[in-house]
C-alpha positions as CSV (number, residue, x, y, z in Angstrom):
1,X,-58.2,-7.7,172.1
2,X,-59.6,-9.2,175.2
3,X,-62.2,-11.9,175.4
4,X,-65.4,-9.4,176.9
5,X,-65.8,-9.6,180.4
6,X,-69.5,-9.5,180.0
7,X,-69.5,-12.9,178.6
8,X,-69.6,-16.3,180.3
9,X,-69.0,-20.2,179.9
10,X,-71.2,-22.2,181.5
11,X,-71.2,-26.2,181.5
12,X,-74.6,-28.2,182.3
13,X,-73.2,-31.9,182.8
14,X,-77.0,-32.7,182.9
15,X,-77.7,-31.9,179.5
16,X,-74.6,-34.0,178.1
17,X,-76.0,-36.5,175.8
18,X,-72.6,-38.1,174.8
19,X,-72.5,-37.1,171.0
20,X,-69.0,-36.1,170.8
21,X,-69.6,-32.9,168.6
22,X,-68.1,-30.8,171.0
23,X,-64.4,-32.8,170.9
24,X,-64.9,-32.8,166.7
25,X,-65.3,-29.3,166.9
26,X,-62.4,-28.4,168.7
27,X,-60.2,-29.7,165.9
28,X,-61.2,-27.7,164.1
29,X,-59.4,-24.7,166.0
30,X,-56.8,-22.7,164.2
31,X,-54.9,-22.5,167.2
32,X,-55.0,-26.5,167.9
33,X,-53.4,-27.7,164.9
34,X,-55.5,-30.7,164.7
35,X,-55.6,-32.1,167.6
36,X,-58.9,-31.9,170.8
37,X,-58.8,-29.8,173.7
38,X,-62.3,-31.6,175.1
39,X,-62.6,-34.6,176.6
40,X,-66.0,-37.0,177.3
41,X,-65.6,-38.4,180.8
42,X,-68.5,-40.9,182.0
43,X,-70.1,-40.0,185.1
44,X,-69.7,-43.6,186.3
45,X,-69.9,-45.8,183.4
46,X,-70.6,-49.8,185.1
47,X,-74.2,-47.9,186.0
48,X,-74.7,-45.0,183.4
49,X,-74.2,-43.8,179.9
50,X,-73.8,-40.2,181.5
51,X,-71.7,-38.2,180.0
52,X,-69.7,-34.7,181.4
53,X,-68.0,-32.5,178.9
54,X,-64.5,-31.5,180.2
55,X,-62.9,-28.2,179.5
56,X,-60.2,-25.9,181.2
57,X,-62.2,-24.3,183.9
58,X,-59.7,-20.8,183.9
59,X,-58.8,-20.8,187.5
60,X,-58.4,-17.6,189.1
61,X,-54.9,-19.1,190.6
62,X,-54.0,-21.6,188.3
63,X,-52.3,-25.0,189.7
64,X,-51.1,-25.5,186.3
65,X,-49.0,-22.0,186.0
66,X,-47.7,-22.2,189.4
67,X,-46.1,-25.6,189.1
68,X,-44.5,-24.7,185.6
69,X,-40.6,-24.7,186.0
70,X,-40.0,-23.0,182.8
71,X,-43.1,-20.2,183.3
72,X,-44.7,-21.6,180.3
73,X,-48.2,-21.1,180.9
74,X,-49.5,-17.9,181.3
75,X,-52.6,-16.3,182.5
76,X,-53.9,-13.4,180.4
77,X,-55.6,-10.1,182.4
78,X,-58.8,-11.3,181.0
79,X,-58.9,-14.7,182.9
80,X,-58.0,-16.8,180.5
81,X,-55.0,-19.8,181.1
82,X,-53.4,-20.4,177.8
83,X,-51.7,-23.7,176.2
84,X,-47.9,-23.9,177.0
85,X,-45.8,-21.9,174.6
86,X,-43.8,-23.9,172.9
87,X,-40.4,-22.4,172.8
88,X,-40.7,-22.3,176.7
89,X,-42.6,-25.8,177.6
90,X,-40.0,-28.5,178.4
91,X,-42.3,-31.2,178.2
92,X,-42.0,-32.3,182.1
93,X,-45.4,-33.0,182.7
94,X,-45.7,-30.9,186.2
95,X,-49.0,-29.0,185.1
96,X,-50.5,-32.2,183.9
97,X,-50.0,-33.9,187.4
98,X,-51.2,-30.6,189.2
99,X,-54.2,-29.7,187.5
100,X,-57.0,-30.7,189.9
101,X,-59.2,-30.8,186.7
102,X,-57.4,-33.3,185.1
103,X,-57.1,-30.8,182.2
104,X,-53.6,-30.0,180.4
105,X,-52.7,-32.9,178.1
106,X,-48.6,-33.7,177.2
107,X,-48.6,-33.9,173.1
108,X,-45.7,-35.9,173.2
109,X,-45.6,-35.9,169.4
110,X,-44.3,-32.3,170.2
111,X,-42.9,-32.2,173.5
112,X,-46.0,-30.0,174.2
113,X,-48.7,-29.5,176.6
114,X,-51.5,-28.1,174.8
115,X,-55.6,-27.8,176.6
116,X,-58.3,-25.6,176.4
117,X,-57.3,-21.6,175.7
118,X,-61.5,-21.0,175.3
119,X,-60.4,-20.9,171.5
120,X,-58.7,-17.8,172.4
121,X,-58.4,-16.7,168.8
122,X,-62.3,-16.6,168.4
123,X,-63.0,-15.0,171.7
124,X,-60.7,-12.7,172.0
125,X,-62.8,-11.1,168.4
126,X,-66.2,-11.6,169.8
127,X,-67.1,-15.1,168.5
128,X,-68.0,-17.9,170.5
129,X,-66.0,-21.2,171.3
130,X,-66.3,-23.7,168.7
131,X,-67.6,-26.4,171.0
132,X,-70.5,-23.9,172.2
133,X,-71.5,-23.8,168.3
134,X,-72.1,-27.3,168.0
135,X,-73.6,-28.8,171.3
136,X,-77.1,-29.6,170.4
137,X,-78.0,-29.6,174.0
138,X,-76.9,-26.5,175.1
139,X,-74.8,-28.4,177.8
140,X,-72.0,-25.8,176.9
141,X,-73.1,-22.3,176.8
142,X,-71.5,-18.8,176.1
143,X,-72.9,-16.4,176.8
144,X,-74.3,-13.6,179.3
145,X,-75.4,-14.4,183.3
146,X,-78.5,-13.0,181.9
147,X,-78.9,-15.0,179.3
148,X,-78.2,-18.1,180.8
149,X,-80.4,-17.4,184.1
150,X,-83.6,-16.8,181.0
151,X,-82.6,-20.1,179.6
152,X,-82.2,-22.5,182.7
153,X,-84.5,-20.5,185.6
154,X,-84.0,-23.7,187.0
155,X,-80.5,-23.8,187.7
156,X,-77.7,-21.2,188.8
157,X,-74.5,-21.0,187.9
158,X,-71.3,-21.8,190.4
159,X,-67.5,-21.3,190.3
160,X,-66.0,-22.7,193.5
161,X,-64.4,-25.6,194.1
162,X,-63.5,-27.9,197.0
163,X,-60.6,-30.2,196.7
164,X,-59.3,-31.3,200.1
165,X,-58.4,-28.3,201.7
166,X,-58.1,-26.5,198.7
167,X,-60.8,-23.9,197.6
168,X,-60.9,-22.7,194.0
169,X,-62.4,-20.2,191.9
170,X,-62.7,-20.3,188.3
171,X,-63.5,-18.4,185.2
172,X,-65.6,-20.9,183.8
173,X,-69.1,-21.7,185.8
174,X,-71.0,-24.9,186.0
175,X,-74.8,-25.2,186.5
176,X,-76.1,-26.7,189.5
177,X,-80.3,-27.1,190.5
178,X,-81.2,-23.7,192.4
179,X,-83.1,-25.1,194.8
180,X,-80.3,-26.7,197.0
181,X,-76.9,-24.9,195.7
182,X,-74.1,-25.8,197.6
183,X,-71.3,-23.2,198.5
184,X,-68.5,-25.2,196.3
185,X,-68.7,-28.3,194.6
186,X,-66.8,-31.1,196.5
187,X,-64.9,-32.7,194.0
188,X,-63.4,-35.3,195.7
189,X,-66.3,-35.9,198.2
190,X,-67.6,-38.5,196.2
191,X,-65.0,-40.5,197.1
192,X,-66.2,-40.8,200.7
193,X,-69.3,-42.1,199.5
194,X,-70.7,-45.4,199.8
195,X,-70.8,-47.3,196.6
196,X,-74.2,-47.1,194.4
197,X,-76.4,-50.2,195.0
198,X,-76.3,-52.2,192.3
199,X,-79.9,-54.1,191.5
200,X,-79.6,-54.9,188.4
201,X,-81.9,-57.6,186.6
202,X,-80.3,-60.8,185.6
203,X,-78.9,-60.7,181.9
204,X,-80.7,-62.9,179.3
205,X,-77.3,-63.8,177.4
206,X,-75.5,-64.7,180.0
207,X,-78.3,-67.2,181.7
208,X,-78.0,-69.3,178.6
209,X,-74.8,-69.1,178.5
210,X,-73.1,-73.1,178.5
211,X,-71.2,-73.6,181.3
212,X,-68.8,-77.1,181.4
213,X,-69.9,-79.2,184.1
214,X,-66.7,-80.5,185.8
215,X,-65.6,-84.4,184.9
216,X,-66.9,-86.3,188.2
């Protein structure tokens, strides 16, 4: 049974507030055996606690697939990129190198790349993704274009993305302020940025902190 077309992921990385539930919650997938398909990546951690959730975004032309020697990945007609099957994945690491997400991860345990399948086995029957159950933030969302346009009038959902030269669309949106939306998010753009300032107040600790004079 297909996951319905009518219903949508949507990611807020504003609304992250670091609590982990989501990654706990994807353990408890039948179809992960244990282990996380979600990851907590800080935004940039020597300034900020912010947090971003990252899941499989679903590309509509996945990197992952196309790199896969062994044709181990596949892409179902409903948009969704599943884990690598295991009596086809020969453990060589291509998808994890490709993925411009950063996404697949080698279970080397198993000889196995497993990620984010949008907990297939719940989706597919009409139930939502375990790590949309738990976030008490609503930074992860499933749900209708509707219902998520209600919810966050604020904001408006995108799925293109800039890397390089490289334009992707994906199945899985992420929320950006409406005012000012860009055409794609520029992934790697930030790294043509200037760094952040850094004015940051002297720490107490460390200015009583007894430092040797050297023997004269």
């Amino acid at each position: 049974m297909p996951v319905p077309a009518h219903l949508e992921f949507f990611i807020d990385p504003s609304r992250c507030i670091g609590c982990q539930a989501c990654v706990q919650a994807c353990r408890e997938c039948d179809s992960h055996k244990g282990q996380t398909m979600i990851q907590l990546d800080y935004v940039d951690r020597s300034l900020s606690t912010q947090t971003v959730p990252v899941v499989c975004m679903h590309c509509d032309v996945p990197t992952c697939a196309e790199v896969c020697p062994a044709d181990a990945i596949k892409r179902t007609e409903d948009g969704i990129v599943q884990t690598a099957r295991k009596p086809r994945c020969i453990a060589c690491n291509n998808c994890v190198l490709a993925c411009p997400f950063g996404v697949p991860k080698m279970q080397t345990s198993m000889n196995l790349m497993m990620k984010c399948d949008l907990c297939y086995d719940r989706t597919s029957v009409g139930l939502m993704p375990m790590c949309a159950t738990v976030c008490p933030s609503q930074a992860l969302h499933y749900g209708t274009r509707e219902e998520i346009e209600r919810l966050r009038p604020r904001s408006m959902p995108i799925d293109t993305f800039q890397f390089g030269s490289q334009v992707i669309h994906t199945r899985v949106r992420m929320m950006v302020p409406r005012n000012d939306p860009p055409a794609a998010i520029d992934v790697t753009g930030a790294f043509d940025l200037a760094p952040a300032p850094q004015d940051m107040a002297p720490d107490p600790l460390l200015a009583n902190l007894y430092v040797e004079e050297p023997a004269g």
